[in-house]
C-alpha positions in Angstrom: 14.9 -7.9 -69.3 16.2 -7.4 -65.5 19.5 -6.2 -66.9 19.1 -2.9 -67.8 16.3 -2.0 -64.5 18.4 0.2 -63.1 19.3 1.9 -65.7 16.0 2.7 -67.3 15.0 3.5 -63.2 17.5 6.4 -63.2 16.6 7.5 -67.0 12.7 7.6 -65.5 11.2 11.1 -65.3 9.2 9.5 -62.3 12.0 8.6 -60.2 13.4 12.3 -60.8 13.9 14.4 -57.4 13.2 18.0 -57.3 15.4 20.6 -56.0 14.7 22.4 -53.4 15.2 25.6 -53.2 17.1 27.5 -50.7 15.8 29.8 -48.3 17.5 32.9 -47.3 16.7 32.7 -43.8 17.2 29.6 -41.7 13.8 28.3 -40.4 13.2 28.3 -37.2 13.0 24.9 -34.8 10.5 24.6 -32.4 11.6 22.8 -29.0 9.7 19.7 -28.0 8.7 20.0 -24.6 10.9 17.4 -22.3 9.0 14.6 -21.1 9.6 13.7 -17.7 10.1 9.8 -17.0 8.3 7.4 -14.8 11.5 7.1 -12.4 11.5 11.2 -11.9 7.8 11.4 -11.6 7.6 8.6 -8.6 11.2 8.9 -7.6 11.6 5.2 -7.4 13.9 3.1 -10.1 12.4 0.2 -11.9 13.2 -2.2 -9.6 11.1 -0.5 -6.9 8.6 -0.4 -9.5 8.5 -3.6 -10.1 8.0 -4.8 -6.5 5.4 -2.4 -5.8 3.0 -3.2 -8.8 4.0 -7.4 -7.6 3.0 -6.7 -4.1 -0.4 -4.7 -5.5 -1.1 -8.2 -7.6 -0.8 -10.1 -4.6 -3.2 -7.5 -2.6 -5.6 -8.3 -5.1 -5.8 -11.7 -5.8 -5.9 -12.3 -1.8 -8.9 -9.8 -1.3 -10.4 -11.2 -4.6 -9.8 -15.3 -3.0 -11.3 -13.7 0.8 -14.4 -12.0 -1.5 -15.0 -15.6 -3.2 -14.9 -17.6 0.5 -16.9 -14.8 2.3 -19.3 -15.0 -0.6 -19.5 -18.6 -0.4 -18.9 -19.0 -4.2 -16.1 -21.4 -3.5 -15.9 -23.8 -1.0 -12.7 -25.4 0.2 -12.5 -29.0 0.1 -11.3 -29.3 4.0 -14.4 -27.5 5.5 
């Protein structure tokens, strides 16, 4: 049964590919605009990167902690 698959594959009508025809003149490529990258638009590496969004995490979660202790919405245990 699975012997002859291929063969009656290739004798399919189905499987058939059209030819295409030629064109006389060549078509004509549009140019993707170039992208600039994240290291031209900022002018920093991704190391630099890195270390600024860390440091901006840090900024956060400290203003976020001094909010919740101004706030009063947590107490520490030594007060």
């Amino acid at each position: 049964m699975l012997d002859n698959l291929r063969n009656q594959a290739a004798q399919s009508e189905y499987f058939q590919e059209e030819e295409v025809p030629a064109f006389d003149e060549p078509a004509v490529v549009q140019r993707r605009p170039v992208r600039r990258g994240l290291d031209q638009l900022t002018g920093m590496n991704a190391q630099q990167r890195f270390l600024l969004a860390f440091m901006f995490l840090i900024l956060v979660c400290l203003l976020g902690t001094m909010f919740l202790l101004v706030t009063g919405k947590v107490v520490p245990p030594f007060l």
